[in-house]
C-alpha positions, 0 to 999 in steps of 0.5 A: 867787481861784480855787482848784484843786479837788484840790490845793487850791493858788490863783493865783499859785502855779498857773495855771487856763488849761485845762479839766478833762473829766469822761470824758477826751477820749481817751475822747470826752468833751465836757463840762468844768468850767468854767476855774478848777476844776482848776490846770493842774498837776494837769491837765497834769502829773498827769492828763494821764500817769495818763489816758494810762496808763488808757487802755493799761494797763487792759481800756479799751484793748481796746474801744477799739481795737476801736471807738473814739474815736481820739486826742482822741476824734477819729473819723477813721479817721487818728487811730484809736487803735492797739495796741502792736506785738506778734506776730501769727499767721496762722490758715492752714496756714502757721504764718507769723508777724509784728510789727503793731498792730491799729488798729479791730481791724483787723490791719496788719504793720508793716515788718520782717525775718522772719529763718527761720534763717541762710538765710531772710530776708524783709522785710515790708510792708504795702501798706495803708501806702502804695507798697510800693517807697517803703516799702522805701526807708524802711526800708532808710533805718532799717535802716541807721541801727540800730547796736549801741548803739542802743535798742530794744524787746525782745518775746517770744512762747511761739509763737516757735520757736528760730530765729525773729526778727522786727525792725521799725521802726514810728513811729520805733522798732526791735522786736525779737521773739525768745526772747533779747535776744542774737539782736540780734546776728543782726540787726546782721551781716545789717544790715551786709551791707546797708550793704555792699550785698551784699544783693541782692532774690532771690526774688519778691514775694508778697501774702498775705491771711489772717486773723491772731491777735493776741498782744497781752499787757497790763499793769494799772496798777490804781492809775492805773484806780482814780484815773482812774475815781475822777476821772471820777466826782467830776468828774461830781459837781461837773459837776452840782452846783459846785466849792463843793459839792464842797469840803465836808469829806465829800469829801476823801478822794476827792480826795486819792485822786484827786490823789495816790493810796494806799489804795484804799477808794472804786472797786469793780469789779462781778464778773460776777454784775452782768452782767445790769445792763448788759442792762437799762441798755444798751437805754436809752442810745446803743451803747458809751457810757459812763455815769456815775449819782450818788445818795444811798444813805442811810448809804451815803453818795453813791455813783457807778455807772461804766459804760464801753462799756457793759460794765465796771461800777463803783462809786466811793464819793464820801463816805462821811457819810450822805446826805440824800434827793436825786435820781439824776443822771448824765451820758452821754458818747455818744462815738459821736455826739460828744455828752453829755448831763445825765441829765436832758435824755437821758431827756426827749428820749427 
């Protein structure tokens, strides 16, 4: 009978159809615990949202903006992984300002007004999204669906000026980014002379192309980074070893962080000082990966060293009863090349 690895529940009160990775697939990971390891509950419903918010609520999501992997650690550049609208700023002379997400760290505006003060009302658009005249057909066709009682996501900026208001409509949601939430009044007065079709197109067309600043502010949800982090480690350790080994009394601490949080005594973030530690690790290993080494410490007990992209250094204390002599394992997800590897087999194809 099979019986979950972190809630300890078997069949028939959860189900095991779905596999548990060991690095999650937004981040590439390939390898997964064999089915029957992890309920699909826990997969689902628990992990499943806590990865989510790992992967956007942590320093992770930078680096993997900028590199990659996209949706499923898919590598397509259709399903690379983008940011949260927020303001941009043009580094010319213009002080020109607009709504975009930055895709590959690649800059994109999405379609919006530029409100200027009461006289001075742009649409934008970004051409790299398709036909701009079909694209403002779709905008206006979302513009006029906004109502007053309709919701929306309220951005501000310390650049923004008094008069200046930016709302947008990007995958099916309206932005709006101005110093108060009270300007949406503004909005909806020049959406209803566009319903009216007193609005008419009376100036021309212009492309420009300028390097911008991105003004993306995140959030840390530290807990779902410490248990996701902690999971990626005790998944690692149960990968290389078995379910069973794993199930020994010595770890269940570990897994009820995992599973259900509280006190964080097991994930350690490495200051700068370690700095040095990647330069000599990261000549070893493919460009960007994430590693993941276990080994007895002694009366340390076994401890996991957590590397992601090769810059973020962690270490998560998997048990904390003394440890036997044993040898250094590891897995590395090179995301890059849609691969991972056992420690073992990467240092012998070397």
């Amino acid at each position: 009978m099979n019986k979950c690895l972190y809630c300890d529940a078997t069949e028939p009160t959860v189900t095991f159809t779905s596999q548990e990775h060991v690095f999650p697939a937004g981040l590439g990971g390939i390898f997964q615990l064999p089915v029957g390891t992890v309920c699909d509950k826990c997969n689902t419903e628990i992990f499943s949202p806590l990865e989510l918010d790992f992967m956007r609520n942590s320093f992770i999501g930078l680096p993997r903006q900028f590199y990659g992997p996209g949706k499923r650690g898919s590598l397509n550049p259709n399903d690379a992984t983008s940011s949260l609208v927020h303001l941009m700023a043009f580094t010319d002379d213009s002080d020109e300002k607009s709504l975009g997400v930055m895709q590959t760290g690649i800059p994109f505006q999405i379609p919006q007004f530029r409100f200027l003060g009461p006289d001075t009302v742009a649409v934008v658009l970004d051409p790299r999204h398709g036909n701009v005249d079909t694209q403002l057909a779709d905008f206006s066709k979302a513009m006029r669906g906004f109502t007053d009682s309709s919701k929306y996501v309220h951005l501000t900026d310390e650049l923004l000026q008094e008069d200046e208001i930016y709302f947008g409509f990007w995958e099916n949601k309206y932005y709006l980014c101005a110093r108060e939430r009270s300007s949406v009044s503004v909005v909806l007065e020049y959406l209803d002379l566009l319903r009216k079709g007193e609005l008419v197109e009376t100036t021309g067309r212009e492309h420009k192309k300028a390097q911008v600043q991105s003004r993306q502010q995140f959030g840390f949800n530290i807990k779902a980074f410490e248990r996701v982090s902690a999971k990626i480690a005790f998944n690692a350790l149960c990968y290389l070893n078995s379910p069973e080994f794993c199930r020994q009394q010595q770890f269940n601490g570990i897994r009820q962080f995992i599973a259900s949080g509280g006190e964080n005594s097991f994930v350690s973030l490495l200051d700068a000082s370690h700095a040095p530690l990647n330069t000599h690790i990261n000549v070893a290993f493919p460009l960007h990966s994430h590693r993941v080494f276990i080994f007895p410490a002694n009366d340390q007990g076994h401890l996991a060293l957590l590397n992601f992209y090769g810059s973020f250094n962690l270490v998560i204390r998997l048990a904390t009863d003394p440890a036997p002599r044993g040898s250094f394992v590891g897995v590395i997800c090179d995301w890059r090349n849609r691969k991972d590897y056992n420690l073992s087999d990467y240092m012998r194809s070397l």
